[in-house]
N, C-alpha and C positions, 0 to 999 in steps of 0.2 A: 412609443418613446416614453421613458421614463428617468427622473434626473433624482439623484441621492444626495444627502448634502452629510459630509462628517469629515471625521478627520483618516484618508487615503495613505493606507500600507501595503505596500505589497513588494516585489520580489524581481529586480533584474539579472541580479547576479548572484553570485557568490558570496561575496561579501560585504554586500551596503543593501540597509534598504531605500527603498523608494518610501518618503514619506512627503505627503501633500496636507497638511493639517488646513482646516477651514477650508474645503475644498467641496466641487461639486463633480458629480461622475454624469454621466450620459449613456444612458441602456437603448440601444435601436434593437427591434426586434430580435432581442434576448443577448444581444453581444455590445461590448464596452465599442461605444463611440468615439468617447472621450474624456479627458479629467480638465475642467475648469478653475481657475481661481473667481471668479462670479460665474452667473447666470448669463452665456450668448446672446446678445439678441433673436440671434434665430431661435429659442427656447423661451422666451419670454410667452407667459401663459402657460406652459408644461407647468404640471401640477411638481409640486417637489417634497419628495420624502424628506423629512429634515431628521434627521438622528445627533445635531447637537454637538457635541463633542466627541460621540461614538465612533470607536475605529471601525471601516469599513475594510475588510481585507476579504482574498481570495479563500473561496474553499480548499480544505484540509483532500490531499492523497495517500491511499494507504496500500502499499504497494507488495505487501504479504502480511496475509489474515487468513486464518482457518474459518469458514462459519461456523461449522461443525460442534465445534467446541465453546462458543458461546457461551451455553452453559454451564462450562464449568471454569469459566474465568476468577481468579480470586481463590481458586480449591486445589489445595495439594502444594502449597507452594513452597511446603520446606523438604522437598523432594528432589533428586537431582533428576535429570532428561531422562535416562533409561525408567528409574523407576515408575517417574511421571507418568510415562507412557503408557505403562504397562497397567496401573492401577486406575486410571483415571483418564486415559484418551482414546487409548483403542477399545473398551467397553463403551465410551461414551459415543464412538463414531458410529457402533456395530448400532446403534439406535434408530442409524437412520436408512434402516430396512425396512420401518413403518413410514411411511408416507405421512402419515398422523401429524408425526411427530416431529416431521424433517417441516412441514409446514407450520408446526407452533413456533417451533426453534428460530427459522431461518424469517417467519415475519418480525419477531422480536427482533432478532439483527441488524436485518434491513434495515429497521425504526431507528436501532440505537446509531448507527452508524450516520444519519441524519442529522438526528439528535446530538451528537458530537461535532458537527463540521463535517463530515466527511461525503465529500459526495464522486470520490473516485476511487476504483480499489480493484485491485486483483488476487481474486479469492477463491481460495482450496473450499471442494466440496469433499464427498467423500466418495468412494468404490460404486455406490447405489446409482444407477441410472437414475432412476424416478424422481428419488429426491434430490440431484441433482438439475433437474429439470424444474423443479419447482423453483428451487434458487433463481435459478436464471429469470423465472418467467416472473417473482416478486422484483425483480432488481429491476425491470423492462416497466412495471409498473408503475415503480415507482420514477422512471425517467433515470437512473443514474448509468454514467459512463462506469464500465466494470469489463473484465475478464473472470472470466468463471471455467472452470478445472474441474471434470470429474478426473477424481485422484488414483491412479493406477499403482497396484502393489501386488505379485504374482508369488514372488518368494520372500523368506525370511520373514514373516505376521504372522498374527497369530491365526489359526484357524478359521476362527471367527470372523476376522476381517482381511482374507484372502480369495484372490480372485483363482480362475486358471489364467493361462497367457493368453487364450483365446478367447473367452470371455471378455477377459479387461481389451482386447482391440476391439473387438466386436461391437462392446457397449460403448467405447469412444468413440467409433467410429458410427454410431447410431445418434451418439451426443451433437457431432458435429454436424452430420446432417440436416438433422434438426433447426439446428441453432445457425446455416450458416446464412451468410445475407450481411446486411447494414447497417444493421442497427448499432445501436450504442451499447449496447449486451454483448460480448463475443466468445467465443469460448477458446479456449485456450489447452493445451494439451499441458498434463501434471503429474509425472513420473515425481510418486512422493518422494526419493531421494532414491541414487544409484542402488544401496546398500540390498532394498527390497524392493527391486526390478531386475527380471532374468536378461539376460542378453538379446536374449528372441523378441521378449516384449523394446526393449531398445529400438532395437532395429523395426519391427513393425510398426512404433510411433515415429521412429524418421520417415517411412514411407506413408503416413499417413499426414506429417508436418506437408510431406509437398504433394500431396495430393488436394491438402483442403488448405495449403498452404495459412497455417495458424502458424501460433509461438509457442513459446514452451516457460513454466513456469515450475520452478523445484527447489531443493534446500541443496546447499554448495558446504563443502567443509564447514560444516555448523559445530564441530565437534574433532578431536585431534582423531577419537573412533573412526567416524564418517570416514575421513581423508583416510585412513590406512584401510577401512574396510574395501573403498568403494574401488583403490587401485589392485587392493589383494583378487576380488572378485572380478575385477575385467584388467589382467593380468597385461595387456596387449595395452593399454593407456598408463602414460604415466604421472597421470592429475585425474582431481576429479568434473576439471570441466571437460577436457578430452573426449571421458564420453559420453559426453552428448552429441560433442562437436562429430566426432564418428560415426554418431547414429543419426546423422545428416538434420540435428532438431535445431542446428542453430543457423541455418540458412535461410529459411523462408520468410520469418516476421521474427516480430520482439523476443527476446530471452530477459528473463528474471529468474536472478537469482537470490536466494532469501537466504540473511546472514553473513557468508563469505567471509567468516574469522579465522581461518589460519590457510588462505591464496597464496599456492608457491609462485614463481614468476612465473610458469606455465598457466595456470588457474590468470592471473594477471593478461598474458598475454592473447589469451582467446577472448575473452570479454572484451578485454580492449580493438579485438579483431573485429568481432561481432556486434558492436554495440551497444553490449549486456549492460542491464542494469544491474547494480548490487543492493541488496535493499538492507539496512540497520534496522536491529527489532530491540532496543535498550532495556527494555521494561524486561521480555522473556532474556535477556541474555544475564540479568540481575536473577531473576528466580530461578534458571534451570541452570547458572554458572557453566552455560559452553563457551565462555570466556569474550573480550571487547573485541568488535571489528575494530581498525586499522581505519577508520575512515578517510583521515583525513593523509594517510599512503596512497589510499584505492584515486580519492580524489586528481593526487596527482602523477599516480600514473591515466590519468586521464580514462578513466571510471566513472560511468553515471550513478552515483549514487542515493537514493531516496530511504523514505521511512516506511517502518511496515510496525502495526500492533500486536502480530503475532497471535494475539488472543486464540488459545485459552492459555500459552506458556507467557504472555504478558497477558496485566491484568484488565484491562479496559478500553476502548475502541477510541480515546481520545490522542491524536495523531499531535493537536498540541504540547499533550505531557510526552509523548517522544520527542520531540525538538527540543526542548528543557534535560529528558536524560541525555540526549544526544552529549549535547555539552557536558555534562555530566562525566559522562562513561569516557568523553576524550580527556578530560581530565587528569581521572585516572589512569589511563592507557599510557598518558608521556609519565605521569610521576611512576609507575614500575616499571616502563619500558620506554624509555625518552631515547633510544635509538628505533623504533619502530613506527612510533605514528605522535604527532603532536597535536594539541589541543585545537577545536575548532572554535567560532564565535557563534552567537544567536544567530545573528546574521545568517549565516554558510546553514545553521539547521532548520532555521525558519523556511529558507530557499528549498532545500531538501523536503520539505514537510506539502512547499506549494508548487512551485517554480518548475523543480527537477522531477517528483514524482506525478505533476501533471501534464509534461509532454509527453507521455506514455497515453494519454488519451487524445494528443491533438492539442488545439488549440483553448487549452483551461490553463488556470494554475496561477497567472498572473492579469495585471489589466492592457495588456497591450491592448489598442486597438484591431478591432474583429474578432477579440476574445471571447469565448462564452462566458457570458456575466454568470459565473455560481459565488458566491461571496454570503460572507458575514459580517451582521453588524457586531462588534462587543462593548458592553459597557459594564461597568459597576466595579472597574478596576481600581478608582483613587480611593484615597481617605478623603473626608471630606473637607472641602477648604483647603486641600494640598493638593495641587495640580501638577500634573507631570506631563511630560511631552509626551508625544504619541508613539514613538519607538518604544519609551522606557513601560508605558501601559501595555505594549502588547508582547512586550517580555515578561512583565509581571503575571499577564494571563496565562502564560506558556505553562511557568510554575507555580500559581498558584492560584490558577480560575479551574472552573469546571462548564457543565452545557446551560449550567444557570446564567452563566454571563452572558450567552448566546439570546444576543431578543431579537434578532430576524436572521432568516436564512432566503438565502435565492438562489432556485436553481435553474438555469438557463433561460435567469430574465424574469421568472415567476416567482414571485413571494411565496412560499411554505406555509400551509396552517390556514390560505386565503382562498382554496378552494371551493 
């Protein structure tokens, strides 16, 4: 048992947060008991962390992220998507054919993703089995709830970082057996977008979704290309969710889909069938201009939608500064198209950042009781001598904190750093 004492933010809904200022929380063997205004007597004696004035909130989900690309976050950014790629992602993915290197890269990740708030995330590896394998096994290390993707591409890449179709099932279907079981690691099937996957490889990851009965995690209309590409090439669908939903991937567990900026009401209507997530990547849709999701449309056609950092096409792993573009990018979205999507509040992005992209692991994301306690303290948001309520500080940190504000992390009830 262990009791926290600051000021308690976190996430019911949509649109309101839950704020407990001067508040004490209650951790039982690693999950939220309960939020106090004193000390229970039944807890009298419990030692207590006192953080003060410090907001106490749920850990940060990030619900599309490349590891892969890490590296090259912050580089190439006055590039549009095609070039990007070409100069600067698929050279940098072809690296992780050395094992060496796919372990320098993806410990660093792992770190920073910590280091950020983030301790939940479904994450593109690359084509390499091995170091795909290493991914997974740092992420299990490190205790974080995660899906993990080796990334299948049979046509349309570049030499370099193409598979055959047999290959790429073979080594997914090597991946999953590996990996498959209980843990908090799980592996996830990741046709990197329609455009470069053949038909055959389609259909062999729908009969592998229900054989090892996984999910499926890919990019949806990221692009007006995508969406003409991916129905020119599977002529027989007329969206680009269709096919997956044909290649039987969206039956068995979770679908995530990463970006969803231009869903016809088909695209709309399978997700909505299926339970899909749609995930907002703000930061990369700012640098590679494939133009603003519609969130708060997807919203209400009754759309789970969550935040993803997209990293390397956004710049940094901090899932905070997406909930700040969030609002941002809808801003914008009504002032040029105020018939397509309106503006959201903190609130609805904050919820997306904890709430919504943390029921994709189970019970995180908020403090309901039996929750897993993953949370942060933050501080060092006021000026001094000027005191702000605790909503308006953890807005202020959204846009304009960084991992320094972060002075303790917990992850399922363990303090970080106190091992």
């Amino acid at each position: 048992m262990i009791l926290l004492h600051g000021d308690i933010v976190y996430s019911e809904s949509a649109e309101k947060l839950t704020v407990r200022e001067n508040s004490y929380l209650s951790v039982d063997d690693g999950k939220v008991e309960g939020i106090y205004g004193r000390v229970p007597e039944k807890y009298k004696g419990v030692p207590v962390e006192d953080y003060g004035r410090d907001l106490i909130i749920p850990a940060f989900s990030d619900l599309h992220v490349h590891a892969p690309q890490f590296e090259q976050r912050g580089i190439g950014m006055d590039l549009l998507l095609s070039d990007w790629l070409s100069t600067y992602t698929f050279p940098e993915e072809a690296k992780f054919r050395s094992p060496e290197y796919a372990e320098k890269i993806y410990s660093l990740f792992v770190k920073d993703l910590l280091r950020q708030g983030t301790m939940h995330a479904a994450i593109y590896a690359t084509l390499h089995l091995e170091a795909t394998d290493i991914l997974f096994e740092l992420l299990e290390k490190a205790g974080m709830d995660a899906l993990v993707g080796k990334v299948n591409m049979d046509v349309n890449s570049p030499d370099f970082l193409t598979e055959t179709t047999k290959e790429s099932l073979r080594d997914t279907e090597t991946f999953l057996e590996r990996h498959a079981g209980g843990g908090r690691v799980k592996p996830i099937l990741t046709p990197r977008f329609a455009p470069t996957c053949s038909a055959e490889l389609m259909k062999g990851l729908g009969e592998l979704a229900r054989k090892y009965r996984c999910g499926v995690q890919t990019h949806l209309v990221e692009s007006k290309w995508e969406a003409a590409e991916a129905v020119r090439l599977f002529p027989d669908c007329c969206s680009d969710a269709e096919i997956y939903e044909k290649a039987g991937l969206l039956d068995t567990d979770v679908s995530i889909f990463g970006h969803v900026i231009f869903p016809t009401e088909e695209d709309y209507r399978i997700l909505r069938k299926h339970g899909s997530f749609a995930v907002h990547c703000p930061d990369a849709t700012n640098n590679v201009i494939a133009g603003i999701a519609p969130v708060r449309t997807e919203q209400e056609r009754e759309i789970r939608v969550a935040l993803g950092s997209d990293v390397g096409a956004g710049h940094g792993l901090g899932i905070f500064k997406q909930a700040a573009r969030a609002v941002q990018l809808s801003k914008l979205k009504e002032f040029y198209e105020p018939d397509v999507s309106k503006t959201i509040s903190f609130a609805n992005a904050f919820d997306m950042a904890t709430r919504v992209g943390g029921s994709l692991f189970g019970k995180v994301g908020t403090f309901g009781e039996g929750y897993d306690f993953d949370a942060l303290v933050i501080g060092g948001t006021e000026d001094p001598e000027i005191p702000m309520d605790a909503a308006l500080r953890l807005e202020r940190f959204c846009y304009t904190g960084d991992d320094r504000n972060i002075r303790a992390r917990y992850l399922k009830g363990r303090k970080l750093g106190e091992e």
